[in-house]
C-alpha positions as CSV (number, residue, x, y, z in Angstrom):
1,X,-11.8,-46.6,165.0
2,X,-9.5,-44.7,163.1
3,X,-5.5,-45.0,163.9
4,X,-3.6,-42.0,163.8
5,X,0.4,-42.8,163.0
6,X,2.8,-41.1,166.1
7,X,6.3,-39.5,164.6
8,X,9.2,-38.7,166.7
9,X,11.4,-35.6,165.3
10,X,15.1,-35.0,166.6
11,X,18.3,-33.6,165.9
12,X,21.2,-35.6,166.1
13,X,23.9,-33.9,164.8
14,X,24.5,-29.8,164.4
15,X,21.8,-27.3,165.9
16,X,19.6,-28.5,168.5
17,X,17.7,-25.3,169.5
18,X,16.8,-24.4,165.9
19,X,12.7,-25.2,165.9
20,X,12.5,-24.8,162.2
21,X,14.4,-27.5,161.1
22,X,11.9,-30.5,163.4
23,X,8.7,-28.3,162.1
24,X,10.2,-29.0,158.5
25,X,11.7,-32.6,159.5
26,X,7.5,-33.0,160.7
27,X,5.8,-32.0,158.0
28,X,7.6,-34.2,155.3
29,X,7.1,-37.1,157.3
30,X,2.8,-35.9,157.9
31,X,2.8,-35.2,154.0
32,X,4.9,-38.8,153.1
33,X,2.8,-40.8,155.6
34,X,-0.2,-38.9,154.2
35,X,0.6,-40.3,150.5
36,X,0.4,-43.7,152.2
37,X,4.6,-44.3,152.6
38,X,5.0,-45.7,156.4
39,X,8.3,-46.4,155.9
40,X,11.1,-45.1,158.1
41,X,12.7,-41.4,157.0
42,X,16.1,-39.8,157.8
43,X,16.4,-36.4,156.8
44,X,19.5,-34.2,156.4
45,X,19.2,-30.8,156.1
46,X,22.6,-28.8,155.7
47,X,21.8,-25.0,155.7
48,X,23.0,-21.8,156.5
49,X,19.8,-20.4,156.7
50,X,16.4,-21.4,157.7
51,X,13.8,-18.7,157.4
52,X,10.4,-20.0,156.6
53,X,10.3,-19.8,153.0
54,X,12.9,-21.9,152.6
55,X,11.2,-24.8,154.4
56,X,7.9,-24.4,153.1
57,X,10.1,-24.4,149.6
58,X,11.6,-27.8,151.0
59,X,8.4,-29.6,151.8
60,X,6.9,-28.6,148.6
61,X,10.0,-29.5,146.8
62,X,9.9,-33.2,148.2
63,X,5.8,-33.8,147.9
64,X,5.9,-32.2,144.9
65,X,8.2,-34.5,143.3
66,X,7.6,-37.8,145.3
67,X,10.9,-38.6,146.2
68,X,10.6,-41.5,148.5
């Protein structure tokens, strides 16, 4: 039986209706639990802009260089 781990994404401060920000927020946590970390994460993202090049740049910033 395999276990799957459950995440739960949310904003709590500044924009709530911005869906790029959780998809980022989601994916460092898949690729972080992924490199066998379970621990718990608290991400804060301060930026003008959020097209989708810079988050991709994000999570491959952070999984590149391990930082947790």
């Amino acid at each position: 039986m395999t276990i799957h781990p459950t995440f739960s994404v949310s904003t709590v401060f500044g924009k709530r209706d911005e869906p790029m920000l959780v998809a980022c927020a989601r994916q460092l946590i898949e690729e972080i639990s992924v490199s066998g970390s379970y621990k718990p994460l608290l991400i804060s993202l301060g930026l003008k802009d959020h097209p989708v090049e810079t988050m991709k740049g994000i999570v491959t910033a952070v999984t590149d260089n391990r930082l947790w």
